[in-house]
Structures are given as C-alpha cells and as structure tokens.
VMD Tcl script that draws the C-alpha trace (Angstrom):
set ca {
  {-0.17 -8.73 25.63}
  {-1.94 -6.28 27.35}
  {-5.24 -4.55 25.93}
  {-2.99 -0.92 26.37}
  {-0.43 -2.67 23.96}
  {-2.45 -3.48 21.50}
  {-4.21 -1.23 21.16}
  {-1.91 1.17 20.94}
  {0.07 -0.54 18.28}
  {-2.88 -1.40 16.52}
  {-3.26 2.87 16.20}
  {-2.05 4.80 13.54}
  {0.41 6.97 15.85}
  {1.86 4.23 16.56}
  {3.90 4.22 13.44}
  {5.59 7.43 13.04}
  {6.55 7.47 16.54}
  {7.83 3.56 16.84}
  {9.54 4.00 13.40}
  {11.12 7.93 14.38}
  {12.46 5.66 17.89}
  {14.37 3.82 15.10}
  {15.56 6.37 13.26}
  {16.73 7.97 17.01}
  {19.28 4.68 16.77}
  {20.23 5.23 13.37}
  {21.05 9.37 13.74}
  {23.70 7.58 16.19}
  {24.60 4.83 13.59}
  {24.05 2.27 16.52}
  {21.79 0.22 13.89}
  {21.99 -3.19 14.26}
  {21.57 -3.86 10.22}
  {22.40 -1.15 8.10}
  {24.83 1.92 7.91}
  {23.91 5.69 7.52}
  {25.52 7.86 5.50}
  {24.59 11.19 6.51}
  {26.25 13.17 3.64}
  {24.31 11.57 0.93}
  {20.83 12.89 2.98}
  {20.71 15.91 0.73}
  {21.32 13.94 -2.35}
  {17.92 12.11 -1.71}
  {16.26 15.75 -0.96}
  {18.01 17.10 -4.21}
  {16.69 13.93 -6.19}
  {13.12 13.91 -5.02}
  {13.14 17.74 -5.76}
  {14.55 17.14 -9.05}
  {11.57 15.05 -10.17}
  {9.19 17.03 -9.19}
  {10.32 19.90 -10.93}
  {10.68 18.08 -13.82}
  {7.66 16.35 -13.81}
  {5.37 19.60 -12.64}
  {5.50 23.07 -13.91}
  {3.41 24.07 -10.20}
  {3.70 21.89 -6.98}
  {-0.10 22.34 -6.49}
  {-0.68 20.31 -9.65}
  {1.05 17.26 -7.78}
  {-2.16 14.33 -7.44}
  {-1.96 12.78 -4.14}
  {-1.06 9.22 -3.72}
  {-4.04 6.43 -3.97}
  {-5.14 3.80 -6.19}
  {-6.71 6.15 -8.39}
  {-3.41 7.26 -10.27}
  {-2.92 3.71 -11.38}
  {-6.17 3.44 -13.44}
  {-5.04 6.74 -15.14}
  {-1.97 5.01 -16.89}
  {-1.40 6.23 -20.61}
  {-3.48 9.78 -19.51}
  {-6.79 7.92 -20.12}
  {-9.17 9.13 -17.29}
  {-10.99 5.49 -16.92}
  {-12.51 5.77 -13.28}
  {-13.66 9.36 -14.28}
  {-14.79 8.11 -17.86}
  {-17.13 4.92 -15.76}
  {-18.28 7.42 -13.11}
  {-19.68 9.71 -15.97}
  {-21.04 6.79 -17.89}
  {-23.08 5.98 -14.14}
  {-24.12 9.44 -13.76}
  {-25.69 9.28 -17.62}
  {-27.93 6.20 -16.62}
  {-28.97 8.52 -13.40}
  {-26.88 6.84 -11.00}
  {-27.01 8.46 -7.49}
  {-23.61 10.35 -6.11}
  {-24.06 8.34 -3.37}
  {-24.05 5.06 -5.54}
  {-20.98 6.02 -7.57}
  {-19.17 6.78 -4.77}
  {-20.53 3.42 -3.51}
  {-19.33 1.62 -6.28}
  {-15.44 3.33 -6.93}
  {-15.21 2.29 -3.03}
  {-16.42 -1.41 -3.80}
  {-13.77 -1.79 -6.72}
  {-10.38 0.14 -5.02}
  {-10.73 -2.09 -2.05}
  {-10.77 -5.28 -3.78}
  {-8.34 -3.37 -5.95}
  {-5.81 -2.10 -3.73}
  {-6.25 -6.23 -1.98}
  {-5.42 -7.70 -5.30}
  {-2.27 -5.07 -5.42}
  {0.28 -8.06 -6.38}
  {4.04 -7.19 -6.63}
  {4.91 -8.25 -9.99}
  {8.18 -9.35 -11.72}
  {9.53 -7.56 -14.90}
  {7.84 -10.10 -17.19}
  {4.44 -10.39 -16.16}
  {2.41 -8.12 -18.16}
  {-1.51 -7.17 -18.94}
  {-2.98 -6.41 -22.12}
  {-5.93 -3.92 -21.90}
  {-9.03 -6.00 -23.82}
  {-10.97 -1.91 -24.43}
  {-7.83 -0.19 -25.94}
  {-4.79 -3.47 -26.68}
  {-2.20 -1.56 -24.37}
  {0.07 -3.45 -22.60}
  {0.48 -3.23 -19.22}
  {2.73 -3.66 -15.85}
  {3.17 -3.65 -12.37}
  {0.91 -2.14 -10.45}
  {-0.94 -0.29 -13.36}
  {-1.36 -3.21 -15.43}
  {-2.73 -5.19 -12.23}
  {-5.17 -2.07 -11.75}
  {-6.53 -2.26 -14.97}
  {-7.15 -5.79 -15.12}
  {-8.90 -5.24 -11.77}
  {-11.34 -2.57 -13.39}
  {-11.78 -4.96 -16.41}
  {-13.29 -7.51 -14.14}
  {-15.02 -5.49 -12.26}
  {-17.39 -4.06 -15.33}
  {-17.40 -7.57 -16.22}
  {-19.07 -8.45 -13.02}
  {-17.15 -10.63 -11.91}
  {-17.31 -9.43 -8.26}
  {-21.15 -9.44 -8.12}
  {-23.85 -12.04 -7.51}
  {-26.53 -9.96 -9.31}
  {-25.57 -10.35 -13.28}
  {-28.28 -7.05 -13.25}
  {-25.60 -5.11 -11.40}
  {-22.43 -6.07 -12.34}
  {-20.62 -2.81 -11.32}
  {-20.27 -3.93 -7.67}
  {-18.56 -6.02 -5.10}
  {-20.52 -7.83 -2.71}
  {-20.03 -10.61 -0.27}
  {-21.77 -13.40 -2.04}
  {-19.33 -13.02 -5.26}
  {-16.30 -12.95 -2.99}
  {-17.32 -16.55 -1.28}
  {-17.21 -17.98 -4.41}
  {-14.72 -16.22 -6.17}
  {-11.92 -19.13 -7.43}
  {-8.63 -19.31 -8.48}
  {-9.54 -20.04 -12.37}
  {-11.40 -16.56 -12.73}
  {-8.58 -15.02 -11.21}
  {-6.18 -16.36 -13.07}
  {-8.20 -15.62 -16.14}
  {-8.81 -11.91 -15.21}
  {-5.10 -11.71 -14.84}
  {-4.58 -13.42 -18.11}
  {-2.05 -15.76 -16.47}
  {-0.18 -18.18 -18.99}
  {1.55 -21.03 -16.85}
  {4.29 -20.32 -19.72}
  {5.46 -16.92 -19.83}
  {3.01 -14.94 -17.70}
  {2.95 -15.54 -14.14}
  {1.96 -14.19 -11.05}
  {2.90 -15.70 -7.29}
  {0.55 -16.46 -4.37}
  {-2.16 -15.99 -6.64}
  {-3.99 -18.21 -4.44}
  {-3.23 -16.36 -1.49}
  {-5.19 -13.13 -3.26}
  {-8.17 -15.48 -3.98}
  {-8.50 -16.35 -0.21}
  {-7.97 -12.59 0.89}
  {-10.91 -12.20 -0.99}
  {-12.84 -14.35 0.17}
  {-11.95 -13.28 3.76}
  {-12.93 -9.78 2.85}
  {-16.56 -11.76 1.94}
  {-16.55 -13.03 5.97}
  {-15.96 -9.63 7.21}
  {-18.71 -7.77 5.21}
  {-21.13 -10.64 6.23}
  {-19.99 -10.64 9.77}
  {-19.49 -6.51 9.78}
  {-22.98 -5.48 8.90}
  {-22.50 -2.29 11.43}
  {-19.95 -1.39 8.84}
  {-21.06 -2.78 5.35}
  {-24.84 -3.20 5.33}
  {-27.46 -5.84 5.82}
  {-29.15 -6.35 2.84}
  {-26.45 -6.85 0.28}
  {-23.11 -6.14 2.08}
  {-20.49 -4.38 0.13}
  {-17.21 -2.41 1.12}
  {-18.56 0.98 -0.95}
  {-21.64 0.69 2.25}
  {-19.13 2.00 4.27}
  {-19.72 5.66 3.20}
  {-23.14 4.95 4.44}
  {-21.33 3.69 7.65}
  {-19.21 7.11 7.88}
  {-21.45 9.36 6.97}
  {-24.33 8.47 9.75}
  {-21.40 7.72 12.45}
  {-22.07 10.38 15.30}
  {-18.52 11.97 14.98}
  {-19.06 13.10 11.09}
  {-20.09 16.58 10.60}
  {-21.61 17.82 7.83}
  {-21.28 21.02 6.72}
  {-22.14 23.12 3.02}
  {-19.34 22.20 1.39}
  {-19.76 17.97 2.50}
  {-19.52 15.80 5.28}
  {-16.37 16.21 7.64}
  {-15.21 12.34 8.89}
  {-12.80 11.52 11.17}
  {-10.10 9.42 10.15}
  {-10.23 7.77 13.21}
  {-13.50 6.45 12.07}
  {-12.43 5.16 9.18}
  {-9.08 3.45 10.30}
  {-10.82 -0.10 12.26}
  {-13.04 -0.66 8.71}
  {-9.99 -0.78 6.92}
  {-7.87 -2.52 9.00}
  {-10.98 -5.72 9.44}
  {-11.00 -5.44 5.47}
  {-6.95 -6.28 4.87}
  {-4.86 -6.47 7.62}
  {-6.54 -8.98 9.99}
  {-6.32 -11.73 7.34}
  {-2.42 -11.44 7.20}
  {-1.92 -13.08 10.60}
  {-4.44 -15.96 9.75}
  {-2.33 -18.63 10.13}
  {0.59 -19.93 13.06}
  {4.01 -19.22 10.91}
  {4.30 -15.66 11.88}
  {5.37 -14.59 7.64}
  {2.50 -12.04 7.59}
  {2.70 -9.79 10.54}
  {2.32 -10.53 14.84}
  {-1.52 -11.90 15.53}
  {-3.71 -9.50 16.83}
  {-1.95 -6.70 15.16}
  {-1.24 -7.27 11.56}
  {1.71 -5.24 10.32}
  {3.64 -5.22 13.64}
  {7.34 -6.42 13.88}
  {9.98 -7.05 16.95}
  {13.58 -4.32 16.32}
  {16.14 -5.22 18.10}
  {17.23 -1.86 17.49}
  {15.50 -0.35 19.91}
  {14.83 -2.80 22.53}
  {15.89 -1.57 26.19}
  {16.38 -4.61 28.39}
  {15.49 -2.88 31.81}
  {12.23 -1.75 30.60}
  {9.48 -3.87 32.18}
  {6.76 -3.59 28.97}
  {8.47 -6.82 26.93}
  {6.36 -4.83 23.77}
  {8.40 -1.42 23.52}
  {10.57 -2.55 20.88}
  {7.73 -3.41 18.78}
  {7.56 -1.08 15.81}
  {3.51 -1.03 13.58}
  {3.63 -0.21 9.65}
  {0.21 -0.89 9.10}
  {1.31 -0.59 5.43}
  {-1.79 -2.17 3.57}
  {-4.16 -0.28 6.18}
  {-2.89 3.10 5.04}
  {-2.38 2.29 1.45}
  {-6.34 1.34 1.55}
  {-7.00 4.72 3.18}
  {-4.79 6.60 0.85}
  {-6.99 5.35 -1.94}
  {-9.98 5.65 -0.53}
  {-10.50 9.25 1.00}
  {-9.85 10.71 -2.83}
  {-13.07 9.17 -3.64}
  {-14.99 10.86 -0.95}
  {-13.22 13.87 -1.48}
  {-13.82 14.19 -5.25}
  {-17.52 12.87 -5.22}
  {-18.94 13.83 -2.16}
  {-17.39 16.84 -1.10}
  {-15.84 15.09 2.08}
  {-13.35 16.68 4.07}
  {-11.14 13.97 6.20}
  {-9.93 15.28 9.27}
  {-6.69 13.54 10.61}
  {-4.54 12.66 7.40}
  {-1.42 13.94 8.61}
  {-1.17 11.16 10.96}
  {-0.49 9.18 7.56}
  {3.09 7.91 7.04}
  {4.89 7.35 4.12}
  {3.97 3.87 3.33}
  {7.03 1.43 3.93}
  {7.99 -0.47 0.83}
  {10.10 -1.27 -2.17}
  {10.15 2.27 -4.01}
  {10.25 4.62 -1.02}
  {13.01 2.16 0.88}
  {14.79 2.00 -2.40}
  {15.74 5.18 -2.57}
  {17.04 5.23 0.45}
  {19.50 2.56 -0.64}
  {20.00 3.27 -3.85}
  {21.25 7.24 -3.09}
  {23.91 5.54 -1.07}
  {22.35 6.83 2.32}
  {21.91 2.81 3.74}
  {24.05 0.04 3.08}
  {23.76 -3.28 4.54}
  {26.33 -4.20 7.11}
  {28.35 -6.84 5.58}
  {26.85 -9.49 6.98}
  {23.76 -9.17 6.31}
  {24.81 -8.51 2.99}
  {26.02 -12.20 2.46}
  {23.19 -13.60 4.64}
  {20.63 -12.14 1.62}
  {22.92 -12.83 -1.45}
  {23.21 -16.43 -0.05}
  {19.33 -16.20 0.09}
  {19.08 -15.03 -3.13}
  {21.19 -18.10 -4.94}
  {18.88 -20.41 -2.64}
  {16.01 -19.29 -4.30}
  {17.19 -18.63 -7.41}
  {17.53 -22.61 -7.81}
  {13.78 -23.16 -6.82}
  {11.45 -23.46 -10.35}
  {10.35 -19.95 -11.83}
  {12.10 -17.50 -9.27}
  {14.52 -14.73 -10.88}
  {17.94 -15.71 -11.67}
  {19.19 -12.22 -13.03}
  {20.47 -8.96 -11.55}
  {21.41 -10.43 -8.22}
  {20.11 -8.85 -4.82}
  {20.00 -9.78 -1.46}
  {16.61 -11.66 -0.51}
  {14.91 -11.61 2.78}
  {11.48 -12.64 4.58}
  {9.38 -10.02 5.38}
  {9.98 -11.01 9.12}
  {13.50 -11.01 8.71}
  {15.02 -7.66 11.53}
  {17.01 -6.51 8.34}
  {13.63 -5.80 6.63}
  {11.57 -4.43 10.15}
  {14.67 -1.96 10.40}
  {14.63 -1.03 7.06}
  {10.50 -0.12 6.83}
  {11.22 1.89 10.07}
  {14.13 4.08 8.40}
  {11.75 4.05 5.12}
  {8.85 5.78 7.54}
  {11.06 8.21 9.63}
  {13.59 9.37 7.08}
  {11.36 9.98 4.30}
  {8.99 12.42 7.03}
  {12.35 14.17 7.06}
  {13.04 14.27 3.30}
  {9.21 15.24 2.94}
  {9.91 18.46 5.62}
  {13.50 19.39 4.15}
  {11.68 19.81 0.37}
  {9.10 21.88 1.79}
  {11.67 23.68 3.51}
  {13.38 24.41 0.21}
  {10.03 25.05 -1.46}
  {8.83 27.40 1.46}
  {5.36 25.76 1.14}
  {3.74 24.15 4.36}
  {1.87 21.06 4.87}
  {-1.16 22.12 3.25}
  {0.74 23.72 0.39}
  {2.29 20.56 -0.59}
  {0.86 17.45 1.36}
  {2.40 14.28 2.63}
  {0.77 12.27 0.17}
  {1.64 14.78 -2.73}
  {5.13 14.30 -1.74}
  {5.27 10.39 -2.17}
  {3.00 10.77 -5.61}
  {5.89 13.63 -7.42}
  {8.73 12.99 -5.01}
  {9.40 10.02 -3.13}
  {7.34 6.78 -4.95}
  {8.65 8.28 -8.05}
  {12.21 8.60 -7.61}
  {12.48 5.21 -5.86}
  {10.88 3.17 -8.76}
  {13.42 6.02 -11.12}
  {16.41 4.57 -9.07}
  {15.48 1.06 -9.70}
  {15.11 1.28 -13.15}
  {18.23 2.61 -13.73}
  {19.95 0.36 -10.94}
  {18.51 -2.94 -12.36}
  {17.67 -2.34 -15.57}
  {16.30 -5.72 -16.01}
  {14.02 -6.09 -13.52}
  {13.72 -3.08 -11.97}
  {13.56 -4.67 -8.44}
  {14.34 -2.91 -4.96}
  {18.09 -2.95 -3.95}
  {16.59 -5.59 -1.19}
  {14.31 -8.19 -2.34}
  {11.81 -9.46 -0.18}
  {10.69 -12.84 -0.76}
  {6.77 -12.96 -1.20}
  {5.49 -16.05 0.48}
  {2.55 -17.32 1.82}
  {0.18 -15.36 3.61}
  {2.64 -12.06 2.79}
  {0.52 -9.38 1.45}
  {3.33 -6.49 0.51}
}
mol new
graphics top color blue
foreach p $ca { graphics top sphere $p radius 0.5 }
foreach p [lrange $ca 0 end-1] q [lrange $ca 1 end] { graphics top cylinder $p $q radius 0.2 }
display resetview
C-alpha cells in the first residue's frame, strides 16, 4: 500500500467521506447487503426527535457524548465528586485533568460489550449495575483502589509500570466475574490491550512523559505542541494533534496479530466494501472504507475533560462521525429503514444456531450473527456513519438550530445512542441486543 493510502485512511476525513461513497450506493439501492427503505427515513428523524423532547425541556441542556455520562449513572456526579475531593487536598488543575485523562483511557479500553446478565454491584453505594455504566463504574472503583498504579502513595493514576503487570485475576476481580452466573468474554483480550497501552507510553515518551509515563501526560504533550494556542479563556488544540496519540493508545493493538478479525494492519479500523469498488480504477484501495470507531470514541471522551477543567477549546470536532456501532446501526434496522437481503439473512441466523451450541453463548431472542469482518457488517457501519450525518442535519433542520446550537455529539447523546439502545429494548426484551449481532472474538475490540 502506498504511504498516500495510508495515510489517508488512517485520517479522520477519511470516514465520513468513504462511508457517504456508501451511502451514494445505497440512495440507488444498488447495496450489495441490505435494502433501503426510504419512506421510513422520517420515522427515524421523528423518533430521535421524539426522545429528545421528551428527555429535555431545552436542546442546549443535551451533554455531549463521552465516557463521562457513564460514570454519572443514577444522577450521582462521581468524576465531579473525585475531582473536588483532589482539589480539597490542593491538587493542581493540571493534575486533575491529568488524572480523569489517565482513568477514561484505560476506561473507554476496558469498554466491554456486555450480555443482559452480566451485572456490577457498586462496593461505595450497593447499586447494581450494567452495560456500559456498570463496566464504567467498576473501572473508577479500581482506579481509586490503585490498581492501575505502581506507586501505592498515588493510587489515583495510570502509569506504564502497573499496566505491564496488570493480570487477568485482578481483572476479573475488579469486574467481579463469577465463572457461574457473571461473565464477561475476551476478558483476556482487555488485559493484553492494557498492557499494550503500557508499551506505547514507555516507547511514546514524546507523547506521555519520561519520568513516570501516563496517558493523562498527554495534556502536557498538547498543550506545549507548537500548533496550540492559548488564549484568556484556555488553550486552543488542534484536533489534528490529538488524533495519532489516540490512535497509538487503542487502535494499533487491534491488528496485532495475522487473522485479520480486528481491522486491516497498518490501519486499524479499516474494511474492504464491495459496494463501492470500481474495477477500472487503478488504486486497488478505493473501496476501502476507515471507522476508526475506538479512535473517536477515545476522543469523544477525552476533549470534555479539557474542556471542563482547563478551559480548552478543540478546534476540528466536526470532522467527528457518528461512531459506528450496535445502538446507532440499530436504529437504523429496527425503524424498518435496512433489512438484510435474504440471504444474508439466513447466512447470520445459521451463524447464530452455530454459536448458540458452543458453551455459554446466548441461546434466546434469535438474531443473525456475523464477524466483524464479515461485508454485511463493513456495509452496515458505513450506512450507520452517513445516514445518521443526515438524520443529525434533518433534526436540526426541524429544530432551526445550527451546528453549534445543537452539536454532532449532542445529537448521538439525546437523539441517536438513545433511541437505538430504546429500540432494542423494546425489540428484544430479553437481551436487549442489536437487530445484528456481531460475534466478539479475539483480538475484536467493538
């Protein structure tokens, strides 16, 4: 591949515009996997708009989407309530933004797709938890138990020495897995992200530090990087700046191994569609399409930090996409706007029974089950991107607000994220999976 290619689908752009080439296929319902419905577009607008008048008396009041809403489950404020227990003990701004970096990154790493019964009970308060809230709070429960640090002084960090030797038992034990009737998959798989993420702070001391290297020692990173501009109300960074530090922390570690499950190597989150491939073209790369889904969801959740604590003002966020999984692709199924082609359809129930015979995979509420690098799933992700940028400008439409009157990210948080996980509830009441499963395997981080 040549360095033009990849670096270009390494980039950011690169995913709208690879993904909206997609959706140029499916406006002409030449797809290769699904069907469009076009009527049932304004159903999806109507829905999304729906919930977010229901759920907010003032569009404005809409959080954007990040990591950060997750630790807020039940209304309790607990990154706000540790941040003002730091700033009693005369913690630095700096340092607190240092350290809500250091535990969203490993966070938003450790971001498991769980099953309906897996569940988390919160050791401060006795709540139980789920999904993606219950993993966050375990994740903040081990981090002010220091288990992320080397320095038993400072246990409210992550730093590279921790991660090297992080194992499988404390993660299993932060996660309070019972072999039983609490389980997690590819646990082992998060363990050795981890542990990756310790290589690439040692071996990215431009990025993370010298001394004690830690993802929060990025900030330090940004803020003296020539491009940043700091002005009265905080530093002004370039999201360009940021993007390569996020990528080394997640993505690379994806395409670690030879069986392709994980994403392309050299790229991370980049898939061949069929869909768009043009056989006279001479670059044998044009029908690649980039998602760089874990990328953005670590960027998502880590400019609100900067933003809240340090003033910082990130200039480039609208090249941020809708991030291409489960809830925002469910809704475009479960509204009736895709369908599988028939096919395909069979080809994933038949995976589905497969699996379901294999120890400890779900046997209820059947759905059709595909690899990550199955076409059906690369075509879906693309219409997931592209339509949901066109959901996201029809509501504003409706709304008469603009982009910074009601923000990409604010639209996923209230609108889109929302109604898809909504949908699913109601669709499969029992285990409130997507309409299309995909099959988490080995180095698969989804």
């Amino acid at each position: 591949m040549a360095p033009a290619d990849v670096e270009y689908l390494a980039s950011l752009r690169s995913v709208r515009e690879q993904c909206f080439r997609v959706q140029e296929v499916a406006a002409r319902n030449q797809l290769q996997h699904f069907e469009v419905d076009q009527t049932k577009f304004n159903d999806m607008v109507q829905y999304v708009l729906s919930l977010m008048k229901r759920d907010f008396d003032d569009t404005s009041e809409i959080p954007v989407h990040g990591r950060w809403r997750h630790f807020d489950i039940g209304g309790r404020p607990r990154i706000q309530n540790l941040i003002n227990s730091w700033a009693s003990l005369g913690e630095s701004t700096m340092e607190q933004t240092r350290r809500v970096l250091d535990l969203f990154v490993v966070s938003v790493l450790l971001d498991i797709e769980t099953d309906h019964t897996w569940s988390y009970q919160e050791q401060l308060t006795g709540r139980v938890l789920k999904r993606n809230e219950g993993i966050a709070v375990a994740c903040l429960e081990m981090f002010t138990a220091g288990a992320f640090s080397s320095d038993p002084s400072k246990p409210h960090r992550v730093d590279s020495e921790a991660l090297f030797r992080f194992s499988l038992q404390t993660l299993a034990q932060g996660f309070q897995i019972d072999p039983n009737h609490n389980l997690l998959v590819v646990l082992q798989d998060r363990v050795d992200l981890l542990r990756h993420l310790g290589q690439v702070l040692q071996s990215r001391q431009d990025y993370f530090g010298a001394d004690v290297a830690r993802p929060g020692n990025l900030m330090d990173y940004l803020l003296a990087h020539p491009t940043t501009i700091n002005t009265k109300k905080g530093p002004l960074i370039h999201l360009e700046t940021l993007w390569p530090v996020v990528q080394e922390m997640g993505e690379a570690w994806t395409y670690s191994d030879n069986s392709g499950k994980g994403g392309t190597h050299d790229l991370g989150d980049v898939w061949p569609c069929k869909a768009i491939q043009n056989i006279t073209t001479t670059n044998e790369f044009d029908h690649w399409v980039s998602f760089h889904r874990l990328s953005q969801w670590l960027v998502y959740s880590l400019i609100e930090p900067m933003v809240k604590l340090l003033g910082a003002t990130i200039e480039g966020t609208e090249q941020l996409t809708v991030l291409p999984e489960y809830r925002n692709g469910g809704l475009l199924i479960d509204t009736g706007f895709l369908t599988l082609k028939q096919p395909d359809l069979e080809r994933g129930l038949e995976n589905y029974r497969k699996n379901a015979l294999l120890p400890g995979q779900p046997k209820v509420e059947i759905a059709p089950m595909f690899e990550m690098s199955d076409p059906v799933v690369v075509e879906w992700r693309a219409l997931t991107v592209a339509y949901l940028d066109i959901v996201a400008e029809r509501v504003r439409e409706t709304l008469g607000l603009n982009r910074k009157k009601l923000s990409l990210s604010q639209l996923i948080q209230g609108g889109t994220w929302s109604a898809g996980r909504e949908l699913a509830e109601i669709s499969r009441p029992n285990t409130q999976e997507p309409p299309i499963v995909i099959k988490i395997d080995r180095h698969v981080i989804y």
